[in-house]
Wavefront OBJ file of the C-alpha trace (Angstrom):
o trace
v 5.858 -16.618 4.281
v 4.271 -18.539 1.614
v 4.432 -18.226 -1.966
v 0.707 -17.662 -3.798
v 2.468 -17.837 -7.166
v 6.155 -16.743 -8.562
v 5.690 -13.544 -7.892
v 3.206 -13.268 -5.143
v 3.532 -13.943 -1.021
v 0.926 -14.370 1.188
v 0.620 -14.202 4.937
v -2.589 -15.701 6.920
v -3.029 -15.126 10.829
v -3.614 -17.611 13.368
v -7.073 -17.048 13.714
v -9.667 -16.790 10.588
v -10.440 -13.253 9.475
v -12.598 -11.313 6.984
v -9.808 -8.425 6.350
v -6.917 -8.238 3.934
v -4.080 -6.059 3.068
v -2.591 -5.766 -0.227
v 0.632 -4.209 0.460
v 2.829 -2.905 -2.693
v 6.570 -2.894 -1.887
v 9.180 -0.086 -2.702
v 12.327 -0.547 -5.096
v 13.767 -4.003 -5.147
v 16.752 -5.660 -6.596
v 15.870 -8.434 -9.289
v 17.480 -11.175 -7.149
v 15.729 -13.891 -5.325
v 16.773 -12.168 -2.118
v 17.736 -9.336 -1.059
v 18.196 -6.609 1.911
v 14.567 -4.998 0.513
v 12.836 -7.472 0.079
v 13.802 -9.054 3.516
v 12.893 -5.795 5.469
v 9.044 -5.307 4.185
v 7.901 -8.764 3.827
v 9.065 -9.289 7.740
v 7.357 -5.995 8.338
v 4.790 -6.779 6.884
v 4.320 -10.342 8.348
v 4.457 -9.060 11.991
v 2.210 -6.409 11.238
v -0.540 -8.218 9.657
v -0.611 -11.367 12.054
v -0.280 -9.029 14.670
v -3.866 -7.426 13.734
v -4.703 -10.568 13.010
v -5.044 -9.382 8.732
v -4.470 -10.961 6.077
v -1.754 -9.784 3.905
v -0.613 -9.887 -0.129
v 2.603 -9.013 -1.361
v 2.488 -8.888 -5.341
v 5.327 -7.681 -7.187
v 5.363 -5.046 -8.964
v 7.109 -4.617 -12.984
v 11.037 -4.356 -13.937
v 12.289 -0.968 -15.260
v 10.057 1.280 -13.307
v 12.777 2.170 -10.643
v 14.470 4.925 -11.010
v 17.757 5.947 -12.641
v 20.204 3.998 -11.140
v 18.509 1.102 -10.177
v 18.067 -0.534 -13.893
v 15.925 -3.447 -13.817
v 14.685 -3.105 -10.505
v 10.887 -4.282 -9.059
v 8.276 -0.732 -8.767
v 5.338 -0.004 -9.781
v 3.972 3.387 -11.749
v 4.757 6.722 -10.650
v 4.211 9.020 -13.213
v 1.539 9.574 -15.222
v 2.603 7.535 -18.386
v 3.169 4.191 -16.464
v -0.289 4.693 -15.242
v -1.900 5.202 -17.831
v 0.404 1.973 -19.540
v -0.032 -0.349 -16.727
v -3.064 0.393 -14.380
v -5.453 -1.823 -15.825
v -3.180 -4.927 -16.057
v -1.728 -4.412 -12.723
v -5.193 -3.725 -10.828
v -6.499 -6.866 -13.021
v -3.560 -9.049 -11.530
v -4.078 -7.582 -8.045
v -7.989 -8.614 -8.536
v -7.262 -11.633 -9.589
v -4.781 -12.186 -6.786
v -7.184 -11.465 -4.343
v -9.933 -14.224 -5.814
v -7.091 -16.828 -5.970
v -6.308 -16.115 -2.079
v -10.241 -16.135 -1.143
v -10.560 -19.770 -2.763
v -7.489 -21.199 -0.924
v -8.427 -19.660 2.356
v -11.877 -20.901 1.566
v -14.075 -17.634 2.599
v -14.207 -13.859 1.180
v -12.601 -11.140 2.664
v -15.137 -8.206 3.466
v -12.641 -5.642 4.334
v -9.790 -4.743 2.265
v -7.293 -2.610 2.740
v -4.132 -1.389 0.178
v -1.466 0.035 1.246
v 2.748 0.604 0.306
v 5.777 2.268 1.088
v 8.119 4.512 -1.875
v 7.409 3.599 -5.023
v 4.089 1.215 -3.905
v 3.220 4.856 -1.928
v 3.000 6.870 -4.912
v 0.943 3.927 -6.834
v -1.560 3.739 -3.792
v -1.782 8.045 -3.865
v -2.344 7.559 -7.745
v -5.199 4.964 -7.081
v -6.751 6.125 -4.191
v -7.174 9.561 -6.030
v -8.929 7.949 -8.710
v -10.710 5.445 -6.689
v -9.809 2.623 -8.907
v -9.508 0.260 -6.489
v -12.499 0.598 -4.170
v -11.021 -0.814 -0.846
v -11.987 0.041 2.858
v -8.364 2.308 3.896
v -5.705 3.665 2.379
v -2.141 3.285 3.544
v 0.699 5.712 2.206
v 3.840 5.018 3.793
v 7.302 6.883 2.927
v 5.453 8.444 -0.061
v 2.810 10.210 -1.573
v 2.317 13.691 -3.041
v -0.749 16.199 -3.605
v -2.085 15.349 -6.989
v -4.219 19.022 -7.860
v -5.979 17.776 -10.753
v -8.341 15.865 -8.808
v -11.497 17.340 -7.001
v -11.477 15.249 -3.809
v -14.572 16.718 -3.103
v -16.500 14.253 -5.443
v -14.547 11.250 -4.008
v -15.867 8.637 -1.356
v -14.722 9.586 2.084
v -12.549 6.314 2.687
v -9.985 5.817 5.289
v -6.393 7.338 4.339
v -3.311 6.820 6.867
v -0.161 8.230 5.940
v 3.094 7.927 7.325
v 6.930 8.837 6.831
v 9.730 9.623 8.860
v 11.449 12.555 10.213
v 14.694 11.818 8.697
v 13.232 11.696 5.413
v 12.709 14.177 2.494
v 9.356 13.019 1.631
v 7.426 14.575 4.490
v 6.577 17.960 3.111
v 4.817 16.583 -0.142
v 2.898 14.001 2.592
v 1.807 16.116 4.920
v 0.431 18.360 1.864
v -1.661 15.501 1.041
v -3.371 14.996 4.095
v -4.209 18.824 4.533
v -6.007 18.628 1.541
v -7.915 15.089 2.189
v -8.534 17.061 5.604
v -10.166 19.712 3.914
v -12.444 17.927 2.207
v -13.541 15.653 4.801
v -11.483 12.592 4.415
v -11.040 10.694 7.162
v -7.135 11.388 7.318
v -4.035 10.318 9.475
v -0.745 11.671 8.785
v 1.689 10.307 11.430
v 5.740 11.474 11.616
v 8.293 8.853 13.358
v 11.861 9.442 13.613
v 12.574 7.001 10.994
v 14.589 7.418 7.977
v 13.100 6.331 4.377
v 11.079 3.210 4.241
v 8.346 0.845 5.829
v 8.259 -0.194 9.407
v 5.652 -2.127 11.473
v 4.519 0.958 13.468
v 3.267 2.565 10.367
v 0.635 -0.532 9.883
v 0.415 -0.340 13.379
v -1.397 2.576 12.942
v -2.961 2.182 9.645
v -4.724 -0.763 11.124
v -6.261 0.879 14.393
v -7.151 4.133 12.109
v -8.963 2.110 9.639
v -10.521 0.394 12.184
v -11.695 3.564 13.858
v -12.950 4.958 11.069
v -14.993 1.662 10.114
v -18.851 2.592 9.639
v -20.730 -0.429 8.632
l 1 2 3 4 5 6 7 8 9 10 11 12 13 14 15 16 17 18 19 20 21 22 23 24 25 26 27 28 29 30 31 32 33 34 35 36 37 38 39 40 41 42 43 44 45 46 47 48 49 50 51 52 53 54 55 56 57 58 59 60 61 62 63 64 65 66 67 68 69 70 71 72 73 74 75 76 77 78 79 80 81 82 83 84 85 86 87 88 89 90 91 92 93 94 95 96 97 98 99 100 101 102 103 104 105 106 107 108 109 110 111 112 113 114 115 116 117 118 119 120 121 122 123 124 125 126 127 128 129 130 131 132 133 134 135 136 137 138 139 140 141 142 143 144 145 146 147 148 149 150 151 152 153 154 155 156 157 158 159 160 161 162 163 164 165 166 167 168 169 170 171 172 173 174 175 176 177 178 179 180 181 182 183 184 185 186 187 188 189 190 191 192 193 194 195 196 197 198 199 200 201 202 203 204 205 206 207 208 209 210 211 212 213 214 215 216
């Protein structure tokens, strides 16, 4: 794992490729290391070298965990920290993404964004605006219909979504797809008996569906 800046980790495969994933984490503890943080950047590692995929692992902002976790890493989940932080954060993630391009030394034509919990519900908020134009979706242990939005009018891009059978979130995910489905998205929703969280299976899949799906 290497470090792209003080709050940024990177992962390159063995081989050179033209696809990345930006991967946004869950809840995590504000300590250098931790149980969390351990589980989805090995997770993610495997996964991504495995597919032979780039991967970046920004961190997301302090105090939007929540209650109970007070000063923990997450990113926006309800409408007021999107509308607060968006912008800045899809500026950094931008920006992130150039920085990695230069040291790798060639642009990536394929991107994908994905996350688990908390990173979930900020890729289901983005992806249903579009505002970050990417080539798949990934919406792991997360993720809820949003019925303000007319799909309909959206690009048809790639959406993979995944949770486990021991968790609660699986009725507001599997809503979701149905109405991506319905619309035409190219959609997989995929149960494991897993309990709340990220595991390499989910990418697993992501990966080959995106790849499936892949038109150009």
């Amino acid at each position: 794992m290497d470090a792209l800046d003080e709050s940024t980790c990177y992962v390159l495969p063995d081989a050179p490729t033209e696809e990345l994933l930006i991967y946004l984490h869950g809840i995590v503890p504000p300590t250098k290391i931790s149980r969390q943080k351990t589980n989805f950047e090995t997770v993610v590692k495997a996964a991504s070298r495995r597919a032979n995929v780039a991967a970046l692992m920004p961190r997301g902002r302090a105090g939007l965990a929540p209650k109970g976790h007070e000063g923990w890493w997450g990113w926006p989940t309800s409408r007021a920290s999107y509308q607060s932080l968006a912008s800045e954060l899809l500026a950094e993630l931008d920006d992130k993404r150039r920085r990695l391009e230069v040291l790798t030394g060639r642009p990536f034509q394929r991107v994908y964004l994905a996350g688990s919990s908390s990173g979930a519900y900020f890729v289901t908020a983005l992806a249903s605006r579009q505002a970050l134009p990417v080539d798949g979706y990934g919406i792991i242990s997360g993720g809820a219909d949003v019925p303000d939005v007319d799909f309909a009018k959206l690009r048809r891009t790639p959406v993979y979504i995944g949770f486990g059978t021991y968790d609660t979130v699986g009725a507001g995910a599997r809503a979701f797809g149905a109405r991506l489905a319905r619309v035409g998205f190219p959609v997989k929703v995929a149960a494991h008996p897993l309990s709340h969280g990220t595991a390499e299976i989910y990418l697993d899949e992501a990966f080959a569906h995106f790849r499936a799906e892949r038109t150009d």
